[in-house]
N, C-alpha and C positions, 0 to 999 in steps of 0.2 A: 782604587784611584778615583773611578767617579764620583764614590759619597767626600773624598777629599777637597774634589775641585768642586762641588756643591756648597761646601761648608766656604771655603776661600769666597765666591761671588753672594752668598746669602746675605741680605740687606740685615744691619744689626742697627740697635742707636747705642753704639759706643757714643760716650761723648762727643759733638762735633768739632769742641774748642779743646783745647788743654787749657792747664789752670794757669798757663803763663804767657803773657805777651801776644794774646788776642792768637797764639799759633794752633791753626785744626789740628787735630788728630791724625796722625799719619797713617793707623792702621787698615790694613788691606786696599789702601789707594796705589799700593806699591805694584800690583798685580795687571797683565797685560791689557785686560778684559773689565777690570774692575772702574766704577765710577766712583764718585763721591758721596758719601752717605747726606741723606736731606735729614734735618730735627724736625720734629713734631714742635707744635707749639700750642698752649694750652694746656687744661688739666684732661690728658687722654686716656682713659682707662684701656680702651680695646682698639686694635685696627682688623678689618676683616678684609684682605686682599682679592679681587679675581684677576686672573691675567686670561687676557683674550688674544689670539693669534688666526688671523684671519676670523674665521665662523667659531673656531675651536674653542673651548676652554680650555686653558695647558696649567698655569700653577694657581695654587690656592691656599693662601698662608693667613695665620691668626696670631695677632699678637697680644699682648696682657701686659699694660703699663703696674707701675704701684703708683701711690697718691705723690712719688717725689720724682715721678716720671721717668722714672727707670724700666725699661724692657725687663720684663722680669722671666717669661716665658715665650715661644713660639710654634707652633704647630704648623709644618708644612708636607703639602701634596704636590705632587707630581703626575698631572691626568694624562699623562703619555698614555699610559695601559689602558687608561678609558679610550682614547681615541680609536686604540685597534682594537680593544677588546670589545668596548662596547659594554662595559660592566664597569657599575661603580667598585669602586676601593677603597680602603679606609686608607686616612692619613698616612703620609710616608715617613713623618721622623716627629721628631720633638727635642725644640732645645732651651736650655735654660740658662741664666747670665747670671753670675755670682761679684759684687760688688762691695770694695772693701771699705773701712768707716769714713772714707772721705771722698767717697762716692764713685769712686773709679772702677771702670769696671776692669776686673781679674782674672776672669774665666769665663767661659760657654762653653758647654755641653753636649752634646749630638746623642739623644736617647732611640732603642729600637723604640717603637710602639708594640711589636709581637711579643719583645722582654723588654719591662721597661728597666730591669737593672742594669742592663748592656750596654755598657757608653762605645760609641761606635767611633767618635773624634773629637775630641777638648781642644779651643786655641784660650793658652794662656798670654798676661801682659804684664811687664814689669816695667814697673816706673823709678825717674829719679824724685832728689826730693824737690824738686818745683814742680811734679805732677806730669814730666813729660814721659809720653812712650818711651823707650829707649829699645826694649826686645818685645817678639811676639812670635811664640811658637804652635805652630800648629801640629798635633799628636793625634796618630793613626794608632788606635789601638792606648798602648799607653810607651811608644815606643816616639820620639820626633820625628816629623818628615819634611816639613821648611822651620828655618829660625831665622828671622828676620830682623836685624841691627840698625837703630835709627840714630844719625846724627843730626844737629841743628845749624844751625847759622841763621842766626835771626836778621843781619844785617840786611843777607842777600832775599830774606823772606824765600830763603830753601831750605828742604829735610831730604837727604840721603839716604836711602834706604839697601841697605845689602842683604840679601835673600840668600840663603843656602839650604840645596836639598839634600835628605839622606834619604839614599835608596838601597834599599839591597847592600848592607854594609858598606856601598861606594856615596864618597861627599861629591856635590855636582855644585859648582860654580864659584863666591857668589854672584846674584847676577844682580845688577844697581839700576835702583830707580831714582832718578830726582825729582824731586817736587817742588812743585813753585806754589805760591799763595798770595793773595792779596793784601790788601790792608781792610779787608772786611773780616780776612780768617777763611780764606774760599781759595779750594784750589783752583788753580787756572791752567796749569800743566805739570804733562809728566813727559819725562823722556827714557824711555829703559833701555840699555846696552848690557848685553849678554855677557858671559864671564870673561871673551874674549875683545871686549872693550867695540864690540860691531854694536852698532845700530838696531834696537829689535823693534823699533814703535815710539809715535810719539800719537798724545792725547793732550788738546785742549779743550777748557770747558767754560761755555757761560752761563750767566743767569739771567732769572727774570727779576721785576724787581723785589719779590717777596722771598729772594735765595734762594729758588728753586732751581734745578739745572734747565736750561732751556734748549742749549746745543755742545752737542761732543763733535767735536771734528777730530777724523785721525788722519796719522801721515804714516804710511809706510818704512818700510827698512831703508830705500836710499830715500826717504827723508821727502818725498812728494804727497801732497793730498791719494786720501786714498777712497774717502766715502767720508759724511754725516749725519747724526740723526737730531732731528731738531723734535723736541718735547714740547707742548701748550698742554694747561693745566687748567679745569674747574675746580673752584674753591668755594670751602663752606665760609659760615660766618665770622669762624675760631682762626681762619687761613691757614687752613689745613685744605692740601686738595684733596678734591674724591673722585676726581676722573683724569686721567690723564693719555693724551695721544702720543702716540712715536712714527715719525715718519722717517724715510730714508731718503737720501740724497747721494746718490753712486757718483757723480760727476755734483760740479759746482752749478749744474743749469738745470739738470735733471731731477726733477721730484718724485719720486715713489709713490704711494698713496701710502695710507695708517696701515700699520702690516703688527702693530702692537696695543692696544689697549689693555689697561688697567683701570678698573673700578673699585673704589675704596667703602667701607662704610665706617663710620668711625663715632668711637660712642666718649662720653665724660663724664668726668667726675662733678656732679654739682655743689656746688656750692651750699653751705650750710644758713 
């Protein structure tokens, strides 16, 4: 169940846009926890992630563009075990993005690293024919455990999205998220209600002006502010950042200090 919810919040570059009517991508924005994936921009061969929490080092992920800028692989670490153990570890998993001829991607992969022929969880995506998500399942084993139902309305610039879990031969829910969007292609909220039509969370998001996420504010179940975390960002030349801070805001006066840093290094393709 933990390598499940791992794979659910792991940052991908699915597409950001779909191929119709400026609408993002709906996948895994549907999830409680989950933000908004950011694009790269530029020709990016590599990203090499650290995440800092407090003094700690805690994750540490490698990415591998192709020259059409598609995520083609990922290697990730989890230095929890360093922290108590006190011993390096080798990478914790490895995944890979399979992308069909009109560049959508199709599938991701979750490899062990101790056997790399061992696929540990696959989320596939099926599309209609103007290139929208429409389903997106993620598979524990080679068995499903969410399937995930996307409708559109482009009027209202909302995506629907209906989650259902299989566990242990029993179906749980589905549980529905709405998505709102701008006219940039950026989401700006979500509101999830549980399968019994209750309140589970509501998430709004903004940017800076280069569309990066800058603030998440969430509202709890009856629907009141609950916490925020405001993100600032150093940028290289390409507008890609390579540092970015997270701080917290518990109340609307209160500020936390940086309790997240990320450091990027990020390399490219040159030009001929």
């Amino acid at each position: 169940m933990i390598r499940i919810l791992a794979v659910i919040i792991f940052l991908i570059s699915a597409p950001a846009l779909s191929f119709a009517q400026n609408i993002p991508s709906p996948a895994r924005v549907w999830c409680l926890y989950c933000r908004p994936r950011e694009a790269m921009t530029g020709s990016v061969r590599s990203v090499l992630a650290v995440e800092k929490r407090e003094e700690h080092p805690f994750d540490t992920t490698v990415d591998t563009y192709n020259v059409l800028g598609q995520k083609i692989e990922s290697m990730s670490h989890n230095s929890g075990r360093e922290i108590h153990s006190g011993q390096i570890v080798r990478l914790d998993s490895r995944y890979t993005y399979v992308y069909d001829a009109k560049g959508k991607l199709v599938k991701e992969a979750e490899f062990s690293l101790e056997n790399p022929n061992e696929v540990w969880d696959a989320i596939s995506y099926v599309y209609d024919n103007d290139g929208q998500l429409i389903e997106e399942t993620v598979l524990s084993g080679k068995k499903p455990f969410l399937r995930t139902v996307y409708t559109y309305e482009p009027g209202k610039r909302t995506v629907t999205a209906l989650t259902t879990t299989f566990v242990e031969n029993r179906v749980v829910g589905p549980d529905k998220a709405v998505l709102v969007y701008n006219d940039k292609g950026q989401w700006i909220r979500r509101t999830i209600f549980r399968s019994d039509d209750s309140l589970n969370g509501i998430a709004e998001f903004d940017y800076d002006e280069k569309g990066n996420l800058a603030k998440e504010t969430r509202y709890g179940t009856n629907g009141k502010y609950s916490y925020a975390n405001v993100f600032t960002h150093k940028y290289d030349s390409r507008g890609n950042w390579y540092e970015r801070h997270e701080m917290m805001f518990e109340n609307e006066a209160k500020k936390e200090a940086d309790w997240l840093v990320i450091y990027r290094v990020i390399s490219y393709y040159e030009k001929k």
